[in-house]
Each structure stands twice: as C-alpha cells, then as structure tokens.
C-alpha positions as CSV (number, residue, x, y, z in Angstrom):
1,X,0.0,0.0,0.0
2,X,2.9,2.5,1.1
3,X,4.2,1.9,-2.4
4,X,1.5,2.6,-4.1
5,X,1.2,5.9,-2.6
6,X,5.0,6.7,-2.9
7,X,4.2,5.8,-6.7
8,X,1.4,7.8,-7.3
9,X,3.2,11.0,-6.0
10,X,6.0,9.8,-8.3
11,X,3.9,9.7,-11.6
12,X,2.6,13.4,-10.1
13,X,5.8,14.9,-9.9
14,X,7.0,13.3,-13.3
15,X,4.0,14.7,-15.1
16,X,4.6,18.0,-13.9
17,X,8.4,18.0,-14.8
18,X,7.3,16.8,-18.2
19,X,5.0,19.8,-18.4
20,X,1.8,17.7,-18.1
21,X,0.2,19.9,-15.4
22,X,-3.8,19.2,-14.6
23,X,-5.9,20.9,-16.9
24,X,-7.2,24.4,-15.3
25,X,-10.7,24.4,-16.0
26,X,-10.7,20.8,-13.8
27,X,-9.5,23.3,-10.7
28,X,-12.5,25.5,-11.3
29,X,-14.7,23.0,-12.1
30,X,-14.0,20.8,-8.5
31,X,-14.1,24.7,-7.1
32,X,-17.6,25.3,-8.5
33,X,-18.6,21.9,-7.7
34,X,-17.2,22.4,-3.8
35,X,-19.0,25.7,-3.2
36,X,-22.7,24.0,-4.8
37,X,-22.2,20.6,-2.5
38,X,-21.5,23.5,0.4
39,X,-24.2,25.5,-0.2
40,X,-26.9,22.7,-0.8
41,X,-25.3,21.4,2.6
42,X,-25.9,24.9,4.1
43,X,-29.4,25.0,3.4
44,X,-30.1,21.6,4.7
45,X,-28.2,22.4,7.4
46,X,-30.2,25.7,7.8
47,X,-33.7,24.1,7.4
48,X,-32.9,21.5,9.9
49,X,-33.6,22.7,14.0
50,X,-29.2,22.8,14.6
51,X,-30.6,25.8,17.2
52,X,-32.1,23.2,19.1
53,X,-28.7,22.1,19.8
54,X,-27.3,25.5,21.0
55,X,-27.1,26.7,24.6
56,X,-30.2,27.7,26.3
57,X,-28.9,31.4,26.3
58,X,-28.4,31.3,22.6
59,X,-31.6,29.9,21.8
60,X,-32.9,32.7,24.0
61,X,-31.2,35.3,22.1
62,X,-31.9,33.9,18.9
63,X,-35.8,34.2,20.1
64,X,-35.6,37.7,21.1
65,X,-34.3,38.7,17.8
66,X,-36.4,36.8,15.7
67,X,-39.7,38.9,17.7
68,X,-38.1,42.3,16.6
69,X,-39.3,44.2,13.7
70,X,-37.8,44.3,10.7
71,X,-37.7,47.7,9.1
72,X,-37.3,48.8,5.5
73,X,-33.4,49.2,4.9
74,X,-32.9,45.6,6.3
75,X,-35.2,44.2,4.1
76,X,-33.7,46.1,1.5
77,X,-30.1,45.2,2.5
78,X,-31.1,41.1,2.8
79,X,-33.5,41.2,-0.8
80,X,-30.5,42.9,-2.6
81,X,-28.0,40.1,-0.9
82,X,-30.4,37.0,-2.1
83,X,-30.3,39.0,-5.5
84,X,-26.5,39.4,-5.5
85,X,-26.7,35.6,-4.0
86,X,-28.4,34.3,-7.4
87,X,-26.5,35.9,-10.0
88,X,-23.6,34.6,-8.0
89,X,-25.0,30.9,-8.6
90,X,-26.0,31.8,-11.9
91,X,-22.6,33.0,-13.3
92,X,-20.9,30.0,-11.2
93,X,-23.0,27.6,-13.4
94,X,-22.2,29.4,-16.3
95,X,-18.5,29.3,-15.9
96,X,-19.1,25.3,-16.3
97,X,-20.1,26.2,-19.5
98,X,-17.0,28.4,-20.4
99,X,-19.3,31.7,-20.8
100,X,-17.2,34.4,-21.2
101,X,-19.3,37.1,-19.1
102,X,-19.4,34.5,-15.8
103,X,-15.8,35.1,-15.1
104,X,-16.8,38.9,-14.6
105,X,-20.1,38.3,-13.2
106,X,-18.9,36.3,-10.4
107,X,-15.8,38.0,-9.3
108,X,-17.9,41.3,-8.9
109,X,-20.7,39.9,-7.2
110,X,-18.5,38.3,-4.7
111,X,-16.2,41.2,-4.0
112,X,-19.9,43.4,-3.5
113,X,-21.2,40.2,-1.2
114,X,-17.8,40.5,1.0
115,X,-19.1,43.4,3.5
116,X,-22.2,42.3,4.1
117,X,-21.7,40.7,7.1
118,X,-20.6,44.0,8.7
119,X,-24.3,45.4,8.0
120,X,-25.8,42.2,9.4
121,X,-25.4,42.5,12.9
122,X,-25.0,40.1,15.4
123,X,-25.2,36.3,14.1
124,X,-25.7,33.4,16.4
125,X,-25.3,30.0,14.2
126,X,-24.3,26.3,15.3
127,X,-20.6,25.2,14.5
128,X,-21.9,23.0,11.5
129,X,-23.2,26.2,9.5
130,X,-20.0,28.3,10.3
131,X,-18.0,25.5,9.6
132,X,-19.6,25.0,5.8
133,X,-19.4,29.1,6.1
134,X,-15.7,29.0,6.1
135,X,-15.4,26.0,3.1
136,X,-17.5,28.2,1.2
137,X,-15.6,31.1,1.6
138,X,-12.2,29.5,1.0
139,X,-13.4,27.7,-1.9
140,X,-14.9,30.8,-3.2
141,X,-11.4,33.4,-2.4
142,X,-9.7,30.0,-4.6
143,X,-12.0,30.6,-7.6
144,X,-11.6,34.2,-7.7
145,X,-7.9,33.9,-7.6
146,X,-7.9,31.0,-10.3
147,X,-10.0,33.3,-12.4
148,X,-8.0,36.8,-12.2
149,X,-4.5,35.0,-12.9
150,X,-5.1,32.7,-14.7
151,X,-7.3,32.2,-18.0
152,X,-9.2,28.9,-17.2
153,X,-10.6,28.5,-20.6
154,X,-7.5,28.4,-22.6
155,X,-6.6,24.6,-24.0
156,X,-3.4,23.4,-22.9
C-alpha cells in the first residue's frame, strides 16, 4: 500500500516536470462543484432545527431577535444580498459552460457580497453552519484567484 502511494506521488511529480500539469478548467470546475455541495449542505443544514442544539442562552437570544421588527433598509439590504446571492450561482453555473461574461459576473458579485456581514449584525449560528461558512468562503477566495491570474478557458 505504502508503495503505491509513494508511486502515485512519483507519476505526479514526473507529469509535472514533463509539463503535463492538470488541466485548469478541472481546478475551477471541482471549485464550482465544492461551493454547490456547500451550499446545498448549508441549506439543509439551515432548514434542519441545529438551534435546538445551542445553549439555552443562545436559543434565547436567537428568540428575542427573531420577535423584533424588521424595518425597510434591512429588508432592502437582505433582498438585494439574495439578489447578488443568485446571479452569484447563476454565473458560477455558467462558468461550467465556459461563458465568457461569468468570469466577470462572479468575481464582482462576490467582492460586492464580501461586506455584508458588517451590516448584518450580530449572528448566532451552530458550528456545522459556520464551519460550511468558512469552506465556502475559502473555496470561493480560490475561484476568484484562479479566475483573475489565470485564463481557465485556454486549452493546454
């Protein structure tokens, strides 16, 4: 078993000294791929009772806030983030299908998502959510970064 590890890496390094790197677009396709599972994971996770789980404290807080009013320029702020949250998934599809405006789409909408939480307020979530939280946003600082220096749609 050990030696078929130790050969694998082998066969890795040789194909990348030969100048037989993996193909780019497979990177942003298993990047695309990552943040959907997440995200399909964060809504199950969401729709599930995890604040069941919390401390008794927490589930009080999380109470009290859920009673207060919501005013205007919250809803306004959370509608335009579900809107800037679907053309996100939209252009993230799309850049599975090599569509040329995707690549722009989804690099701005993520770099307008990034300060949202500082409007937000205080957040209370369980582990599980934060933890696919922080996948998600690795996965999705990877894809930006893949996109801006590299040009995934190029054949090699």
């Amino acid at each position: 078993m050990r030696l078929l590890f130790l050969e694998y890496f082998v066969k890795i390094k040789y194909n990348i000294l030969k100048g037989n790197h993996m193909n780019k677009f497979i990177h942003l396709k298993i990047l695309v791929f990552t943040q959907i599972i997440v995200l399909i994971l964060m809504i199950i996770g969401l729709s599930y009772p995890l604040d069941s789980t919390l401390d008794p404290l927490l589930q009080e807080y999380l109470t009290n806030v859920e009673v207060q009013e919501l005013n205007t320029s919250y809803l306004i702020l959370i509608i335009t983030l579900l809107l800037l949250l679907l053309i996100n998934l939209v252009s993230m599809i799309a850049l599975l299908f090599k569509k040329i405006w995707a690549r722009k789409a989804y690099m701005w909408t993520t770099f307008i998502m990034l300060p949202a939480p500082f409007f937000l307020g205080t957040t209370v979530e369980h582990s599980i959510i934060s933890g696919l939280n922080e996948i998600l946003m690795f996965a999705s600082g990877m894809l930006v970064t893949l996109l801006i220096y590299t040009n995934v749609y190029e054949e090699e």
